[in-house]
N, C-alpha and C positions, 0 to 999 in steps of 0.2 A: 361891918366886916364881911369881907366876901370869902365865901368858902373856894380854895382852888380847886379848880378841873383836870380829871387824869388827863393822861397823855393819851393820845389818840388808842391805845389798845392800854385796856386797864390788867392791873394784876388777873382779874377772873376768868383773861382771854377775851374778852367782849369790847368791841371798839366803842370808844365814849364819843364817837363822829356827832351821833345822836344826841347829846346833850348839847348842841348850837340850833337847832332846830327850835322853832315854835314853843313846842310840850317841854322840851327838854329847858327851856330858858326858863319858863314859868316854873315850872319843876324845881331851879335852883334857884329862882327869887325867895320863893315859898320856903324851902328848906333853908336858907342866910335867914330869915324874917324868923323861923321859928328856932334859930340857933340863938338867934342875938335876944330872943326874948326868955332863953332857956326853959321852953318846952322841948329841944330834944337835944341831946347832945351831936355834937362835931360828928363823933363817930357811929350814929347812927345815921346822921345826915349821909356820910360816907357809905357807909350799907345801902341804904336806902337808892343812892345813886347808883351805885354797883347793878343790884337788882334791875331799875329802870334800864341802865347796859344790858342786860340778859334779857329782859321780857321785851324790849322793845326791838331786838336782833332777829329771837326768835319768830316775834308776832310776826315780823316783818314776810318775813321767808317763808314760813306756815299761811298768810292769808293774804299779802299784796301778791294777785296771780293774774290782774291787769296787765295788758299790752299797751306799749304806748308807741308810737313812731313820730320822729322828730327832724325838720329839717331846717338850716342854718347857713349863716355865713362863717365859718370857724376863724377867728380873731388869734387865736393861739391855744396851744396845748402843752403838757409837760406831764412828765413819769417822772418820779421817783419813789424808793421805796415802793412800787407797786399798786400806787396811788396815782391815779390818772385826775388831772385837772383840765377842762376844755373851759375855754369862752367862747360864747360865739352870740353875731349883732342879727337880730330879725329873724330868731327863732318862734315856729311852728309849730306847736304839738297837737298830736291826732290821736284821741282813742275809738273806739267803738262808736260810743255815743257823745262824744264833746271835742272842741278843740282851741284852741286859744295859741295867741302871739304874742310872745316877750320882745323888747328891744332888745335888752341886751342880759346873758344868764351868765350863769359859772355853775359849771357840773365840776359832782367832784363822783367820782366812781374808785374803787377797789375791787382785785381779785378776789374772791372768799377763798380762794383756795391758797394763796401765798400763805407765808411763811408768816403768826404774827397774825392770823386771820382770825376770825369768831370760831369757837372751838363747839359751839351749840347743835344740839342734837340734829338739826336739819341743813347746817352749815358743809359747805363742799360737795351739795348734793348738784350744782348747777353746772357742769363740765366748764371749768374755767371762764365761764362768761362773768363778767363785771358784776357787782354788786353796785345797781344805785346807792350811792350815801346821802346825796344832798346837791336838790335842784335847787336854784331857789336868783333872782335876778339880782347879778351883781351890780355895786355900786358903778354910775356911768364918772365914767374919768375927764377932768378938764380940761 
């Protein structure tokens, strides 16, 4: 049995964007595996993810203080609800000290300051510049 995933901004104000990531998937294999073996109940599993929403927003923002600059062929983009989605083919990214080339990505970014945003103590502190939510290479199309 699979436990469902809130909707992109959970009751606690904390966007659950974070739980399709990496950590966040492992995080809910582990929580379904310890539900169905009933070590912990549903609704702690539910706390528990809430929580992960909160520390994983704030850590974000408190200590990702990396530069990164990035260049592309932009494939297409879209807004809505204040959620910006890009693709783009033979992207470039450049930090300090590394850098690396994807084929093909899907950025997904959000205002923090909309409406509907992370409500956490360091949230809205970035004058309307996007909040990265999730780089990560999308699937290539047929």
């Amino acid at each position: 049995k699979k436990i469902k995933m809130a909707n992109n901004n959970t009751s606690s104000g904390y966007f659950s964007h974070y739980r399709k990531t990496t950590i966040g998937l492992c995080l809910g294999d582990t929580l379904d595996d310890m539900v169905n073996s009933k070590q912990i109940t549903e609704s702690l599993s539910n706390k528990i993810f809430l929580q992960f929403d909160k520390s994983i927003t704030e850590g974000l923002t408190v200590h990702a203080k990396a530069k990164i600059g990035f260049k592309g062929d932009l494939s297409s983009y879209k807004n809505l609800d204040e959620v910006w989605v890009w693709n783009a083919k033979g992207t470039h990214f450049k930090t300090e000290t590394d850098s690396v080339t994807a084929d093909y990505i899907k950025m997904v970014a959000m205002d923090a300051n909309a409406k509907g945003a992370p409500t956490g103590s360091n949230s809205g502190t970035n004058n309307n510049q996007p909040e990265a939510a999730d780089v990560k290479p999308a699937k290539k199309k047929k």
